[in-house]
Each structure stands twice: as C-alpha cells, then as structure tokens.
MIDORO-118063 format. One record per atom (N, C-alpha, C, O, CB): x, y, z. Coordinates in steps of 0.05 Angstrom, whole numbers, plus 5000, padded with zeros to 4 digits. Glycine has a CB too. Example, Ala and Ser with C-alpha at 12.3 -4.5 7.8 and 13.67 -1.06 7.14 Angstrom:
BEGIN
526448865156524649105156526449345156528549345169522649115181525749555142527349795143525850015157526850235161528249885114
//
This chain:
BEGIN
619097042384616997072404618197232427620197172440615896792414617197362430617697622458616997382485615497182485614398012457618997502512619797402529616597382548615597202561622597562539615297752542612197542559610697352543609197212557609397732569610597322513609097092508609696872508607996702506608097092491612996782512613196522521613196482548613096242555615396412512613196712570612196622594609596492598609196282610612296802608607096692582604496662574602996362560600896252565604396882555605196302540604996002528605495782557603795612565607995952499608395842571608595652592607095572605606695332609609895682606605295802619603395772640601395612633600395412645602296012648600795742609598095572594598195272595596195152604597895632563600495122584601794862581601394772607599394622609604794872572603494832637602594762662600294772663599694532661603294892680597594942665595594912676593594742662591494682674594895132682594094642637593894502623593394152628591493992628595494592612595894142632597193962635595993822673595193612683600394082628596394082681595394012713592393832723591693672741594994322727590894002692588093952695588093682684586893522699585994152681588793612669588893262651589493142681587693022693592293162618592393172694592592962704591392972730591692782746594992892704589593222737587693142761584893002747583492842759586793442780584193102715581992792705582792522706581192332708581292782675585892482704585892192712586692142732587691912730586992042699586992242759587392122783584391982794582192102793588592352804584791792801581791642810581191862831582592062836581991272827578091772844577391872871578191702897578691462898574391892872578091852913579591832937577991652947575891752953580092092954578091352954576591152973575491312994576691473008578490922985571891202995570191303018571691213043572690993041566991183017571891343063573091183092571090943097568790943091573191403122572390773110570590573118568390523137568790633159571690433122565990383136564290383142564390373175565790193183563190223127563390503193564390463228563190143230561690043213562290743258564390013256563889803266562189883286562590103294565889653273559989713299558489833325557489563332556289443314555990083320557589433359556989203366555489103352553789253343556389193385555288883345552688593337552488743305550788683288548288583362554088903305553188943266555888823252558088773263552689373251555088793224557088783208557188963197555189103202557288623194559089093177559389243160557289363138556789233117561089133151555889653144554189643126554789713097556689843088552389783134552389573083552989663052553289983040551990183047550689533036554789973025555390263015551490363003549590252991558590232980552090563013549290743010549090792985551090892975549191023026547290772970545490842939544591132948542891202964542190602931546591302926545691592933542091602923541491472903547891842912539891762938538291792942537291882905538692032892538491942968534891772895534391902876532292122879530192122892533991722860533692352861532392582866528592632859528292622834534292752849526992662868524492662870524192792848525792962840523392752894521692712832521492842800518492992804516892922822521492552770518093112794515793322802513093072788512892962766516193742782511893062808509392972809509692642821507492532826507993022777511092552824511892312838509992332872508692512882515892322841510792022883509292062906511592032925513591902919506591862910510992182954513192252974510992202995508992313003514892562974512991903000511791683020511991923056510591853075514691303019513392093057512992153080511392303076511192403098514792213095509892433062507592583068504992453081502892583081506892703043505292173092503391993098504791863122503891833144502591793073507191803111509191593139510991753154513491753153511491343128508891903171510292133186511492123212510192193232508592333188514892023214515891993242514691653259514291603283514492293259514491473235514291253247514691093270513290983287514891203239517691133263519391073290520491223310522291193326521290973286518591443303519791723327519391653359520391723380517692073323518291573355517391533390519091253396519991273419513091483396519691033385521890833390524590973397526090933416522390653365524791123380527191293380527691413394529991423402527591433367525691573405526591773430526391583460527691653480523992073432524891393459525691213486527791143487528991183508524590983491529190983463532790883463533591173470534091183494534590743427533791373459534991603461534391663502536191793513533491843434532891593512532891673542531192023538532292193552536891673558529592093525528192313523524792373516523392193508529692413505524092543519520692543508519092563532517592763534519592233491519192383552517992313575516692533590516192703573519692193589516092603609515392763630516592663652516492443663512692783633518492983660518892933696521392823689521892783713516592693718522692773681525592593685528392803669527693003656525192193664530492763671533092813649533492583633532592363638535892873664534792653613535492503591537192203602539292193614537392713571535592013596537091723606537991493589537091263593535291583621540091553570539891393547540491133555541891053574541591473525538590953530539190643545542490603548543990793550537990353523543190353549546290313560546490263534548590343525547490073585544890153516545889983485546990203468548990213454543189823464544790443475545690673453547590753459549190833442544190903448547990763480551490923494553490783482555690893478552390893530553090523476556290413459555390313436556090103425558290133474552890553423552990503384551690243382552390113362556690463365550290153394548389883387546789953370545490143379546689753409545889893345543289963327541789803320542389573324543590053305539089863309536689843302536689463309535689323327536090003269538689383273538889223265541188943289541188693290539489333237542289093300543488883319540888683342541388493357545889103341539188753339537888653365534988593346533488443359537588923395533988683317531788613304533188463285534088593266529888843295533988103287535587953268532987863264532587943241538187743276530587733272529287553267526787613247524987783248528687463291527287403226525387563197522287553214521787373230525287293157520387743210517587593206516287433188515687483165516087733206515687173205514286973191513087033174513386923153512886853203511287223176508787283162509487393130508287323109507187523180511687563135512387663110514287553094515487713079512987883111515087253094517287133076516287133059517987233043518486913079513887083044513186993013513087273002512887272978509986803007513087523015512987743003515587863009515788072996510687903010517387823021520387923020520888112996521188362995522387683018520887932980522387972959520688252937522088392922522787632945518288282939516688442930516488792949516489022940513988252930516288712970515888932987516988933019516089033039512988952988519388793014522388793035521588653062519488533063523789163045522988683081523288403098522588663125523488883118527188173096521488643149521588613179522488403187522388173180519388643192523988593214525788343221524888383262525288613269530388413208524088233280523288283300526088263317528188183306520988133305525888323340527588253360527987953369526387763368526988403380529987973377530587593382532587663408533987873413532787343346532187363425533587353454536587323433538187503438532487023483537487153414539387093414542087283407544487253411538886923402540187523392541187733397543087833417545487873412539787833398541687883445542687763469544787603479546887663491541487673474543487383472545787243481549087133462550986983466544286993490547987343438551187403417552587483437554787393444551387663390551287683449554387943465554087803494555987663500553388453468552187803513553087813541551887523547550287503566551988093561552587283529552086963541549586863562547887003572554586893558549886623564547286513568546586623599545086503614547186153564548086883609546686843634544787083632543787203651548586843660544587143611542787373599540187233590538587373578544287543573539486953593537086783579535086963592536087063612536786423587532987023590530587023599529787323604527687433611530486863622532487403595532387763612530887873589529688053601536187983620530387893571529187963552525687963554524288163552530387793533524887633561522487713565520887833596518587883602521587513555523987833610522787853636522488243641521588363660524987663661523488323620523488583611520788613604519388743620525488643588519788533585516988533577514488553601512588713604516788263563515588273618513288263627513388403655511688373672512387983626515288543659516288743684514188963673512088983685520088863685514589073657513689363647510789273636509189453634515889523619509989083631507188903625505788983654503989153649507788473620505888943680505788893707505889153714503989193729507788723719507589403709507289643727505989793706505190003717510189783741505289793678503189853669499889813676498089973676503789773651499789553682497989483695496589583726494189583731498589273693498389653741498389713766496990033761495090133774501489683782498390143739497990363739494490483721493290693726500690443727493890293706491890423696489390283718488490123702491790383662488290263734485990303753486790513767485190683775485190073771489490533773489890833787489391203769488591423776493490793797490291093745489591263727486191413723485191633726490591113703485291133717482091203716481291243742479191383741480190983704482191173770481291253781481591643789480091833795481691063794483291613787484891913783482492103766481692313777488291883760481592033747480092153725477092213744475692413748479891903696476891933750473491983777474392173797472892373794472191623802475992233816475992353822476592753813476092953827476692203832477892733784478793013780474593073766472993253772482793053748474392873748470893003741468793033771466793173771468792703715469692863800467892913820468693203837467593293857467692643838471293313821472193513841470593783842469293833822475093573834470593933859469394203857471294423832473494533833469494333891469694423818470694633803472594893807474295013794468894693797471494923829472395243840474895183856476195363867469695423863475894863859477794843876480595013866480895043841478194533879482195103879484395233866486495003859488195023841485795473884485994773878488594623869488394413841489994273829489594443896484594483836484294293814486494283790487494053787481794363801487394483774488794603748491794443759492594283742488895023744492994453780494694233783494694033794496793963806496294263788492293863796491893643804491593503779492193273782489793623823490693583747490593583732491693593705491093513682489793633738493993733718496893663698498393513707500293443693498693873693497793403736499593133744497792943729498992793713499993043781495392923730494092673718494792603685495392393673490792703722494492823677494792873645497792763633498192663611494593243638500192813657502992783657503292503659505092373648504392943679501192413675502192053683500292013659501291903640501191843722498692053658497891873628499691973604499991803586494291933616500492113603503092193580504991903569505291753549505792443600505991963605508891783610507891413609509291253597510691893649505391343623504091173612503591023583504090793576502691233618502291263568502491173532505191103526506090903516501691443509506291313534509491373514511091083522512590993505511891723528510690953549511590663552511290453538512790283530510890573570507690513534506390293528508090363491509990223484502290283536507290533475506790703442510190603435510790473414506191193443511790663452513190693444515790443457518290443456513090963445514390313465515690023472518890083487521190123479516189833438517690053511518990123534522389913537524589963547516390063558520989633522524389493520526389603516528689563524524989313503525289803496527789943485529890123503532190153495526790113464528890233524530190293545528990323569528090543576531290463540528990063589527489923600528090063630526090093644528089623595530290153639530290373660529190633663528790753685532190433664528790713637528790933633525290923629523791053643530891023610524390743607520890613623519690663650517990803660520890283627521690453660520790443690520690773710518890843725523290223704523590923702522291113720520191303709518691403726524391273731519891363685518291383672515591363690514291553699518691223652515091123692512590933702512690953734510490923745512890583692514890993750514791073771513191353788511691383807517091053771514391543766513991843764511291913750510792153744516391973749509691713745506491683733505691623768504591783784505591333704506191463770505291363805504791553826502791603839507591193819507491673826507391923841505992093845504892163866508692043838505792183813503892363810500492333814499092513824504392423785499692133807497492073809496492033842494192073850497391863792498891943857498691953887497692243895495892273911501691883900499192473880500592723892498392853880498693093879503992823885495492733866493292913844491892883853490193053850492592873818491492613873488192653897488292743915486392853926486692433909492292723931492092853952491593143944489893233959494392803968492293283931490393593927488393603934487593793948489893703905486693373924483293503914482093343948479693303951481193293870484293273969483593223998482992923997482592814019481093404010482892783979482692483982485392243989487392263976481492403955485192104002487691943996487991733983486291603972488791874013491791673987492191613959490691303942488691193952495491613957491491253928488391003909490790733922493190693917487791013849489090603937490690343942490790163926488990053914490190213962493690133924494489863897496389673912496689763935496689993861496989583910500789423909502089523886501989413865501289033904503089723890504989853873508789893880510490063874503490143872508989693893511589743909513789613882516089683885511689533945513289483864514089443840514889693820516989713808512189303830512489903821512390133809514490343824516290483814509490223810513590313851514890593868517990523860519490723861514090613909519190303853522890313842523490033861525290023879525590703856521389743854523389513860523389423837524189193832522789313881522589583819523389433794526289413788526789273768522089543772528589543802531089433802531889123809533088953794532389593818530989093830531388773824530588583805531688393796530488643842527788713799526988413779527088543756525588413741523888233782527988733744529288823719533088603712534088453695529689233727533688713731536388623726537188373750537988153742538488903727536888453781538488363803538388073801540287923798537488453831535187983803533887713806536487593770538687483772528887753803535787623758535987553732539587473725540587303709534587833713541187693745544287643740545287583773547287663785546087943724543387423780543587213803544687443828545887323846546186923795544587683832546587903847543787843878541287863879547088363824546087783901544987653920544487953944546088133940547187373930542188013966542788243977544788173998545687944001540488383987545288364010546888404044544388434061542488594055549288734050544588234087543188274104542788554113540588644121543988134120545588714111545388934136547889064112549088954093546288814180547789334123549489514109549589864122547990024131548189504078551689864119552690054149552490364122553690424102557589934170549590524142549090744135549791054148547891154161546990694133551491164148552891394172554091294199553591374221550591594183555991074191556890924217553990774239554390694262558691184236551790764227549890554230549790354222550490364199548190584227549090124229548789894212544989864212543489894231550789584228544389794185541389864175541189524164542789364154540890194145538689524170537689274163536789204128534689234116534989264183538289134121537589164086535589054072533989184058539389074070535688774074534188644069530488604080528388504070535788494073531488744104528588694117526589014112524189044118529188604156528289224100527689414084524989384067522789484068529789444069526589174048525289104029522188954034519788994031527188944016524288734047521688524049518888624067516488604062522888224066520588734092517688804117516489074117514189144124518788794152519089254104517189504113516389644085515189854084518989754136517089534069515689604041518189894021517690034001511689774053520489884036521490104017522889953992522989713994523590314032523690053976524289983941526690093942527790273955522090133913527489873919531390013909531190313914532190413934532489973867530090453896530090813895529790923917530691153918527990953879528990853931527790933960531291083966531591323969526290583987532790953966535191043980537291083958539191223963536090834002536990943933539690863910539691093888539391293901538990513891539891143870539691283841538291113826538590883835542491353826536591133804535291043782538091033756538090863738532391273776539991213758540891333734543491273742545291263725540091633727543891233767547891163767548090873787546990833808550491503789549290743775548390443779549890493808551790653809549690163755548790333833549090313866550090603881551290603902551490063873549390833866549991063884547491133908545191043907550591333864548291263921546491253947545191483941546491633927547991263978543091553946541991833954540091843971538392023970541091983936540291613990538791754012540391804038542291674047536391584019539192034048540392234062538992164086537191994084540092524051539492294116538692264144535692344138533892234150540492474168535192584115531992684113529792384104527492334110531792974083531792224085530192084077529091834093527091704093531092054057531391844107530491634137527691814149525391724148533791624169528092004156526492184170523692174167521892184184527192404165523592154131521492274119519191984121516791984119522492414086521391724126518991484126518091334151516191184154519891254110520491434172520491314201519191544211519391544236523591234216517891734202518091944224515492064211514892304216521192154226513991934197510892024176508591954194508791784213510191814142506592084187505392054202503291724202501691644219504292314201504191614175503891294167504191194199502291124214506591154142506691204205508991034219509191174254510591314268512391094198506991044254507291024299508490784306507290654323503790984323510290704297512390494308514690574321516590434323513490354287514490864334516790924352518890744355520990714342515990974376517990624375518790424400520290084387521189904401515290354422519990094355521189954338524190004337526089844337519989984314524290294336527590314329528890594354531190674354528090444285527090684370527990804388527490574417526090674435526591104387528290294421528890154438529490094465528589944482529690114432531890314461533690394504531790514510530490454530536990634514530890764490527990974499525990834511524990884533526291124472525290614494522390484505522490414523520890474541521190294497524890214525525990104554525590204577523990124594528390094556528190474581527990664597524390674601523190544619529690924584523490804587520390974591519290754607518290824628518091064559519390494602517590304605518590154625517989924624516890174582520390244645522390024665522789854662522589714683522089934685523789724638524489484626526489404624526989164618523889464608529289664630531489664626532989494643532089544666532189894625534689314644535589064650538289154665540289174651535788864624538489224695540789324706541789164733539989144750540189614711543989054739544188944774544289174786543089124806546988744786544989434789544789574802542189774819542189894840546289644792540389744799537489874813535289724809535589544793536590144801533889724816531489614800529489774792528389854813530289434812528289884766526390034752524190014760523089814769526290004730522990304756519290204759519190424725520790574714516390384802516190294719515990504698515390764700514290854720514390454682516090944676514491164683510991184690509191024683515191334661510691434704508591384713506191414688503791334690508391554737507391544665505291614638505191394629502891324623506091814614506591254626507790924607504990844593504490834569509090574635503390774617500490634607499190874584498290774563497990584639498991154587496491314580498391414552497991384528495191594607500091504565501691704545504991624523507391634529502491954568503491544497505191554483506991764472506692004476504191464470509791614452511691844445509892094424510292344423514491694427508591984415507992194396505792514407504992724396506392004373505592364438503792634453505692784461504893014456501792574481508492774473509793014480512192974449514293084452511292994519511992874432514492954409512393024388510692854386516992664396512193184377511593314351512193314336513193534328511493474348512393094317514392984289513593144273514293054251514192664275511893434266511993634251513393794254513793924233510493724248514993874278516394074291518594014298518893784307515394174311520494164297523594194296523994114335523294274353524794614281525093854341524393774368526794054383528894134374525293374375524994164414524994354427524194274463523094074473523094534411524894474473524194424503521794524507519994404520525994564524521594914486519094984484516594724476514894624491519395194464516994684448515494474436513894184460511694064460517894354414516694184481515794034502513594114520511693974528517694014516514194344523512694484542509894504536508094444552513694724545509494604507506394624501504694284496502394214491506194834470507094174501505693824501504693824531502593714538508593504496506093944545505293814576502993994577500893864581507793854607502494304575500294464579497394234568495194244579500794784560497794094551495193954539493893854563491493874569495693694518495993724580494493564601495093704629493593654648495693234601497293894632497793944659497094184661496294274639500393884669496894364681497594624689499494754681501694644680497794644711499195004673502495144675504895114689507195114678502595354680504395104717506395114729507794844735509794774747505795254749505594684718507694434716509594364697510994164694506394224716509394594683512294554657514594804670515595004658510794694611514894714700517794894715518494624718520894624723517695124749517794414717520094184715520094044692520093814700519993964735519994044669521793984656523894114643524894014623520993904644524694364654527494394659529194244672531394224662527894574669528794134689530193944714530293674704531993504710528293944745528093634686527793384681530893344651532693184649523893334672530093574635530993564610534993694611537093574606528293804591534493894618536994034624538893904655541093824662535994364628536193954663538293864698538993694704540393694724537493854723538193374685539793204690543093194686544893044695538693054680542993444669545193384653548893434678551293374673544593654622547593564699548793564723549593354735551993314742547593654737547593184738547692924747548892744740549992574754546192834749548892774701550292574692553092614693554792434694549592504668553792894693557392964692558192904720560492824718558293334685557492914744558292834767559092494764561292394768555992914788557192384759557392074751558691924737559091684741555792014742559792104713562192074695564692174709566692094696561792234668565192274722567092434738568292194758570592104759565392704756565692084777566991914792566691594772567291394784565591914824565991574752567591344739569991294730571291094727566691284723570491614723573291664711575891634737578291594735573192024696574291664757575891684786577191434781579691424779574091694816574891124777574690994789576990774765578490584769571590984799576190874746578490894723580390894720581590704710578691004712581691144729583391204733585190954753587390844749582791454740583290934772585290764794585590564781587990514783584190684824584590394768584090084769585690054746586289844736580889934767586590394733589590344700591890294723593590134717590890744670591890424749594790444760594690154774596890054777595490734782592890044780593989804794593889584766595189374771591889704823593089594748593489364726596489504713597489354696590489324698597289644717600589754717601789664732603989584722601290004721601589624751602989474770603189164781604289024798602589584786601389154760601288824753599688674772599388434770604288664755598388814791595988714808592288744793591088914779596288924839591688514806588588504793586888524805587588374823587788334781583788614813582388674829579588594817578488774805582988934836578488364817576388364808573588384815571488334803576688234801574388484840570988574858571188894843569488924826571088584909573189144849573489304836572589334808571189504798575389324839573789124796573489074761569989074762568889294761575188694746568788894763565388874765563989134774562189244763564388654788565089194796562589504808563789694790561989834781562689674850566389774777566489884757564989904726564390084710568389844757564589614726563289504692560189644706558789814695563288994681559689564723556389614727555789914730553790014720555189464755557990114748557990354736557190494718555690684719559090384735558890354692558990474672556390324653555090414634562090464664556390154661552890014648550190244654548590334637551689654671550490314684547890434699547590684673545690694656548690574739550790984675551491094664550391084628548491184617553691064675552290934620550590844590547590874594546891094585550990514580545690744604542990614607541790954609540191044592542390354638542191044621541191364624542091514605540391674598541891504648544391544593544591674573542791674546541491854535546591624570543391354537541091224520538891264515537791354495540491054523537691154547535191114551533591494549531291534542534990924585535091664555534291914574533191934593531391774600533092054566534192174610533092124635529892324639528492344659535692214658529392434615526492504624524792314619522592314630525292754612525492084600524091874593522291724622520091614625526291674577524591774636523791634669525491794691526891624702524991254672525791994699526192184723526591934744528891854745523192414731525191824758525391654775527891524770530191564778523191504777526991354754530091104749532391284737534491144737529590794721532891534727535791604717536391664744538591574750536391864693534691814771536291944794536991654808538991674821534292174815535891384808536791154823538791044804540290884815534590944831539191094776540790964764543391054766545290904766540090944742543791374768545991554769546891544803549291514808544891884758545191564826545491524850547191274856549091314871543091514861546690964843547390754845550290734834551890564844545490614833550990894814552790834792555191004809557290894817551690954756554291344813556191364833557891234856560391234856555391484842556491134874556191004889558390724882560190634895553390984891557190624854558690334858562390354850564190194854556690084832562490634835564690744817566390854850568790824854563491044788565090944865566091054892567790714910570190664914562491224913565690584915566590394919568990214909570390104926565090324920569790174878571090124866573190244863574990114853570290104853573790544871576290594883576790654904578690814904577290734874575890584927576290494952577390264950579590224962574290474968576190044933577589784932579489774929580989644943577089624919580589984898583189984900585790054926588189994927583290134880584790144938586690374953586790234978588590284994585290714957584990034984585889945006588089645004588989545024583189905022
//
C-alpha cells in the first residue's frame, strides 16, 4: 500500500471512530431550573407539540388574556406616567407565588380541564410575616375607593365636554384628557390594579388631574369630590397606616421647620404633594411648590404664615420700647391689594397698587417708605453694634452691667421687629421703633463708660 493511502485509510479510522464515540457520549444536563421567591423548582418543560394541519389553535380565540395583568405588574400601558414596575417583579416574584389558592368551584373538574388557583394573604405572609396581615385586602379596597371617587367625576366630565360649544378651540384637548382618565381608569379596574398597586394609584391620580385640568378649559370649575385620597394620600393607607410607620410633627424644609402633620390633616395636601410616587421618601417639592399652594388664588390666608408682617401692619407687635398704633389701611386694605401674587413682587408692581386708590403723586413715597428705610435701619445696627461692642470689653474684664445688658436686649428686639415685620408694612411704628432702639443702644454705652 502506497504511503498516501495509508495516510487516507488512517484518517478515515479517526474520523470514524470520533463519530461512534460522540454517539455514545450522553447529552449534556439542562442547567437548572432558576429559583425566584415563594416558588419551588419548576417542572422540566414538555417540548411543545407541533400543530398538525387542520387542528384547532386555541389562540386564534384566547387572544392576550393576561395581557393587560401583565403589563400592570410590568409598571407599563397606562397613560401619563414612566414605566413603574411593581417591587415583586423587580426580585422575579411570579404568577404562581402569590395565586396558591385552588378555586373552590373547580375541584371536581381539576382533573378534566386543570386547576385556577386565586391569590391568597398567606402568600404574603410566607415572605414578609404577620405584620403584612390585612395589607392585601386593604389594597383592594384602597383602589375600590379612588375608583369610586373617580367615576361621578368622569361622567361628569362627559356632561360637560357634550354641553361644550363646539367651536371651542380648547374642546379637542379637553377631550383627550377625558378620554386619557377613562383609559387609566379601565386599565385599573380590567386589569386589576393589586398587581401593582402604586403604580394603580398614580395611574388613578393622573385620571383626577386630568379631569380637573378638562373643565377648567371649557371655563367651568373643577367637579367637587373628596378626592384627597386620589390626589396621592393614598401613600399612607396603602402602606404607612398598615406597617405601623408613625408621622413627625414638624420637619425642617430649607433650614425651615414646616408643620407636617398638620399638612395633612388641616390644609388638605397629600404624600405627593411634596414626596416622589416612584422613589420611596425622596422630596420633590421645591420653594415653587410651596408657592404654588400658599400663594393660589384658593388661599387668602396671608396673615397665617406671614405673622411679624401682620403684626407689624396691624400694631400688634409686642415691644417695651414704643408703643404701636396700626397702620392707617389695616381696617380697609388687605395684603393681596398692594401684592400681586401673579406678578414677580416689584416696587413698580407697588406703585400701580397705590395708583388704584391714590393719586400719582402719591407713589413719590413709597420710595421712602420701601428703599429709604433701609437708611434708617443701617444707622440703628451701627449704634447696636456700638453698644456691643462695649458691653464684650467690660464682660472681659470681668465686670457686669445689667441696666446696660437690658436696653441693649431691647435694642436689638425693636431692630429685629422692623426688619421682620417691614417697615412699609407700618411707616409710623418702624420710624418710633428705629428712633427708640437707637436711642436705647446709645444709652447702653454710655452706661458702659461711665
């Protein structure tokens, strides 16, 4: 045999040989099945049998069943929002972890035409224990409740878009907000909002809105409900109330301290009002958003949270050194006649407040009033600082002066009180308050010195 046909024979033999013993190497074990909370191990999958021509194909009838369940867990579908997946789907929770409980109805047929299995609390309380009891149905009947709120507002919405003028221009989007909240409405109700119950809610929030934001177009206002559940307190009684989480009276907002609790309870604002929907206790309300509810045209409660102001305006301010009278407008003229909470506050802006009621040439003093105090007050700070100054060098020297000490404190009280208060608020009492304060700060280092 020549040297290429026994190379030729060899090869043959190897490749031969190669192929036998890859027919008897077994197959390579499937990797194992993933673990994902509250499941066990699923069963190895029955490859699919291939459809035989003329057979029946159940989805040509059972089309996307559970599509709309699906896309709520998933945090998508909705109107108006970004993608919010529940918390369960985020760490691989499925179908079957949370639907253990057979239906009654279908045990005697199990076995013929397979089992539903409903949701169960105990589910629940497998993974996060009994202080999770109740949260389940209180889920239900949360989203039961701002569903409710919402559909008289809905239909009412509808009476007004069929009573609207046709020719209105703002009709066509007064009308895709309505169309939008009934969207996000169904898709709560259709598609069973438990399934991702934050993501429901703002959902159902952002129906509200809209429907608010669809009459104010067509010039009507908005449909009165109690909807303060809807507008975003459904954070508490979704979760807060339920995992016992207690509020803070008070909670310090831009080096303010803000009343927290009484937020809620008296003046009607909701978790969202100030928090995130989507990142658990982040803030997002901003100085605008204070602005936008203290400062509406709802809200003539000035004199609620601007206080020294009222004071001042109203000679109320509590001083040993002068005694106040009010301003002379106090009785007639409220804040909202010379401040213009539409307008970016101004001296001009001032000015065309006073023309309403005065002459022209009576807006040449509030320059004097607005700017020119500001003379008055730096002279006044000047001799407190005097007076300051002295009363560090004699507590240096280990002497104490307490007639000095007092007309100093009251100085600087008068001083404060006008700053606070402002002095156009009351012209009269800042020139006796600043007159006085000099005066007592003058005296107080005389005391020292003699």
């Amino acid at each position: 045999m020549s040297r290429a046909a026994l190379a030729g024979a060899l090869l043959a033999l190897a490749l031969a040989a190669g192929l036998a013993g890859a027919q008897e190497r077994p197959p390579a074990a499937p990797p194992p099945a993933p673990m994902h909370p509250g499941l066990r191990p699923l069963p190895p999958e029955t490859p699919a049998t291939p459809q035989r021509r003329g057979e029946l194909d159940c989805a040509a009838c059972h089309v996307s069943k559970h599509q709309g369940v699906v896309r709520m867990y998933l945090g998508m579908g909705g109107h108006g929002t970004p993608m919010i997946p529940s918390h369960m789907f985020q760490v691989r929770v499925e179908c079957v972890a949370c639907h253990i409980a057979p239906k009654e109805a279908e045990e005697l047929r199990k076995g013929l035409v397979g089992q539903t299995f409903r949701p169960s609390e105990q589910a629940c309380l497998g993974c996060h224990g009994e202080r999770y009891r109740g949260m389940l149905r209180q889920w239900t009947d949360t989203l039961e409740r701002m569903s409710a709120v919402l559909a008289p507002k809905l239909e009412a919405a509808r009476d007004v878009l069929r009573a609207a003028d046709p020719r209105n221009p703002k009709l066509e989007r007064a009308r895709k907000l309505v169309d939008d909240a009934e969207f996000n409405a169904r898709f709560v109700t259709f598609a069973k909002g438990v399934h991702n119950v934050f993501y429901a809610a703002d959902l159902l929030k952002l129906a509200n809105a809209w429907l608010d934001e669809a009459v104010g177009l067509l010039g009507r206002p908005p449909i009165k409900s109690d909807d303060q559940l809807v507008r975003g307190g459904y954070c508490a009684t979704l979760c807060h109330q339920a995992a016992g989480v207690k509020q803070t009276e008070t909670v310090t907002f831009r080096k303010q301290k803000v009343p927290h609790v009484r937020h809620v309870s008296e003046f009607g604002a909701t978790c969202t009002s100030c928090h995130s929907a989507e990142t658990h206790k982040a803030v997002t309300a901003t100085p605008a958003t204070c602005t936008a509810c203290h400062h509406s045209p709802q809200n003539e409660r000035c004199e609620s949270c601007h206080r020294e102001q009222s004071a001042f305006y109203r000679g109320k301010t509590a001083t040993a050194l002068a005694t106040l009278t009010p301003n002379l407008m106090a009785e007639t003229v409220a804040c909202t006649s010379c401040h213009d909470r539409s307008r970016k506050p101004s001296r001009a802006a001032l000015a065309e407040a006073c023309l309403g009621c005065h002459e022209p040439q009576y807006t040449l003093i509030l320059p004097e009033w607005t700017a020119g105090f500001g003379d008055e007050v730096r002279r006044t700070a000047a001799a407190v600082g005097k007076a300051e100054a002295a009363l560090a060098r004699v507590r240096r020297a280990g002497r104490k002066n307490p007639e000095a000490e007092a007309l100093l404190a009251r100085a600087r009280e008068a001083l404060a009180l006008v700053r606070k208060g402002g002095a156009a608020h009351n012209p009269l009492a800042a020139d006796a308050l600043l007159s006085a304060a000099r005066e007592a700060a003058a005296q107080a280092a005389a005391g020292v010195r003699q």
